[in-house]
N, C-alpha and C positions, 0 to 999 in steps of 0.2 A: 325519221324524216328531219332532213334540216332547219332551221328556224330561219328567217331573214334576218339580212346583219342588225346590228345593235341601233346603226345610226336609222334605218329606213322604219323599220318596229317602231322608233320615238317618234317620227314622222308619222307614221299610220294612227298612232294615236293619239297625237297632238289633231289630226285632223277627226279625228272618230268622237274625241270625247272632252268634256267643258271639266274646270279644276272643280275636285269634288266629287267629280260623278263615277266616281267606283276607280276599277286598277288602270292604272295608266296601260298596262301592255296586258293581254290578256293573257294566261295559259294556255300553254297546247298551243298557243300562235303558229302554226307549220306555215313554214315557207312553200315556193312550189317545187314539184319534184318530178311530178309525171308530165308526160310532151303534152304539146300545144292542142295534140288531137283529140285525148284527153279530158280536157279541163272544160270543167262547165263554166257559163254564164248567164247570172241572172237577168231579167230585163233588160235593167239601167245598165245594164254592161259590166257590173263589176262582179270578176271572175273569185272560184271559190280557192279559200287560201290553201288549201292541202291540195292544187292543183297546178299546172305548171303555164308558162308562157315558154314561147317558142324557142325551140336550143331543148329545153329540157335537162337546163344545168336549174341546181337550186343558187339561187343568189346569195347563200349563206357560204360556198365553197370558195373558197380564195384563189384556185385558177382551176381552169378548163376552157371549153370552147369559145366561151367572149373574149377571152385574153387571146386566144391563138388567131381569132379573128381580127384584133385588133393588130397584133404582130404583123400578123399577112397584107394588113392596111398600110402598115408603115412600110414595110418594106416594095408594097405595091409603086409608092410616091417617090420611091428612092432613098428613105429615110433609114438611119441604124436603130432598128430597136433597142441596140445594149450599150448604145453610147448613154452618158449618165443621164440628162433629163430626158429620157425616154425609157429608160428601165423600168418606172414605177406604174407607165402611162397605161399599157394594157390593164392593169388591177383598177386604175385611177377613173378608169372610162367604165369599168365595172360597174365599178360603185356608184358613179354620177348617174349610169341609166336605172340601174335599180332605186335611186331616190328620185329621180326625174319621173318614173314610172310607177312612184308608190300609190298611184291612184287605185290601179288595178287590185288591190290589197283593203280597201276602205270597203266594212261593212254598212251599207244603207245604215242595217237597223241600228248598229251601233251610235254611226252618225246622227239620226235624228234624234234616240234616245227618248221617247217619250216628248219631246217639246212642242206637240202640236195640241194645241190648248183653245176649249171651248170659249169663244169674245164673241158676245154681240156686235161684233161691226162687219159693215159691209164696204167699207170706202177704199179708194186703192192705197197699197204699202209698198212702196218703192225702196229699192236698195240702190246705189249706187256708185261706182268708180270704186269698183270691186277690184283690186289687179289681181292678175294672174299671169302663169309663166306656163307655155305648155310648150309640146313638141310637136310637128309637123310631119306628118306619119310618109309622105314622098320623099322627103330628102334628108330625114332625123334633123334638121333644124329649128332650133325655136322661134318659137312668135309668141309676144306680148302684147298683155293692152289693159281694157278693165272691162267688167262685163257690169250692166245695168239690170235689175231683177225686179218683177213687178208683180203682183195678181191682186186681186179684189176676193176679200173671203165670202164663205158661205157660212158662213158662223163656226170659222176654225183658223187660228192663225200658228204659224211657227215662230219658233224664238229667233230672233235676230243675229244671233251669229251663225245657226245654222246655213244660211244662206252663203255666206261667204265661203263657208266649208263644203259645201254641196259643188260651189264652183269649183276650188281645189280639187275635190275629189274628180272631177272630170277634168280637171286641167292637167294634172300628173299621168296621163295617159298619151298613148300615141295619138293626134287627132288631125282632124280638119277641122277649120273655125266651123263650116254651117252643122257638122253633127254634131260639136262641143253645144252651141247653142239652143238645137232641139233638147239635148239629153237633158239640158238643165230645166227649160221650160216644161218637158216630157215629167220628170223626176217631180216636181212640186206639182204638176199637176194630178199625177198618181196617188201623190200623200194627201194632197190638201183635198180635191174636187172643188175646188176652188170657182167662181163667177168666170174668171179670166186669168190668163198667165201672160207676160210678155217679156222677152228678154233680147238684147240686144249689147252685143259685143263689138269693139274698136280693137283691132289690133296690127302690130305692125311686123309683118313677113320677112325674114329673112331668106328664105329663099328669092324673094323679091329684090331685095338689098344687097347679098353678098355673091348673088349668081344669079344668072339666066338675062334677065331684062337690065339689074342693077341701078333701079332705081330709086335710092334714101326716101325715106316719106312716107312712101304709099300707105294708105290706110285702108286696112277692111273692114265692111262694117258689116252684120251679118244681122237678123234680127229675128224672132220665132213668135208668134201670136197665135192664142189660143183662147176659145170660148168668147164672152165679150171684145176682148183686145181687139178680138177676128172679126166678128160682127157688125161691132159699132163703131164707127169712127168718133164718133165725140169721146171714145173710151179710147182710142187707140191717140189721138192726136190730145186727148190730158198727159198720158204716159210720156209721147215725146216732150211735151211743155215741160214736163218735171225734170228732161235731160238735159236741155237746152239751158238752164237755170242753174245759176254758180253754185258752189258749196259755200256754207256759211263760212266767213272769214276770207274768203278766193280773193 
């Protein structure tokens, strides 16, 4: 079975694992290979790697069906595919969705790694102006922004850069902003069982911007509250105070 290319593998484990903590790329890493229909999915969404995404090409093969799809693109619009800056584009667009899409490839376990560690505290731990770069699963366009991450432990906290990788690993998928944001608040709420979770995302749509309505600016904001967050407002209206509030140096 094919292995996924070299560049999306360093990516899968740049986002799965901290300097130090064992092999950068695992063994055996298989790419996917079998159809869409196939391939399992665990809870959080991320599917298992010796299985496939839809096409049921492995992304480790240098042409087949994404390439000829893309060909039939170009040609759709009027475009020559073998004129010279377009020869390379079907491979080119290959490779961008396979690294765009490396989420789907991110072990949970791998990613947390053990970093969830017995603290006595119970006060809230806020992350935020997280960026991220995802894709917009109606029209494959991106949308950016940063995402804000919060819970209140139950005597269990995780390490601090997990958080930001946990985002990644659901931003590199195909998504919609309000599922990207349950998944995340969903995801730590599962590890930690945490008092509360809340998280809240800003991003800006290009399908919004480059088509349909076309209008520059618009901002979404989307936001997921669980346990306390949900409960109590004086818990839920601390969290936005901490948003609302510069970053040191701003």
């Amino acid at each position: 079975m094919s292995q996924l290319p070299d560049h999306v593998r360093k990516l899968v484990a740049e986002i799965e694992t901290e300097i130090g903590e064992g092999q950068a790329v695992p063994d055996g890493f298989d790419d996917v290979g079998a159809s869409s229909a196939g391939s399992s999915a665990s809870k959080d969404g991320s599917r298992d790697r010796s299985r496939g995404i839809a096409g049921g090409q492995s992304l480790g093969e240098p042409h087949g069906p994404v390439e000829d799809a893309v060909r039939q693109i170009l040609l759709e619009i009027g475009e020559d595919p073998d004129r010279d800056g377009l020869r390379g584009t079907p491979d080119r667009v290959h490779r961008m969705y396979a690294e765009l899409t490396a989420g789907y490839h991110v072990d949970p376990d791998r990613l947390v790694n053990g970093a969830i560690f017995e603290v006595p505290y119970s006060e809230m731990v806020v992350v935020k102006d997280v960026p991220f770069y995802s894709l917009c699963e109606h029209h494959l366009l991106p949308f950016f922004g940063t995402a804000a991450v919060a819970y209140i432990p139950r005597g269990r906290v995780i390490g601090l850069s997990k958080i930001p990788r946990i985002v990644e690993m659901f931003a590199r998928r195909l998504q919609i902003q309000e599922r990207m944001t349950q998944q995340i608040a969903d995801f730590l709420n599962d590890r930690l069982a945490p008092q509360g979770v809340g998280v809240v995302i800003e991003a800006n749509h290009l399908c919004a911007v480059m088509r349909g309505i076309r209008k520059p600016g618009t901002i979404m904001t989307t936001a997921a509250v669980l346990g306390l967050f949900r409960t109590r407002d004086r818990t839920r209206a601390e969290f936005y105070s901490h948003l609302a509030r510069p970053a040191p140096g701003s």
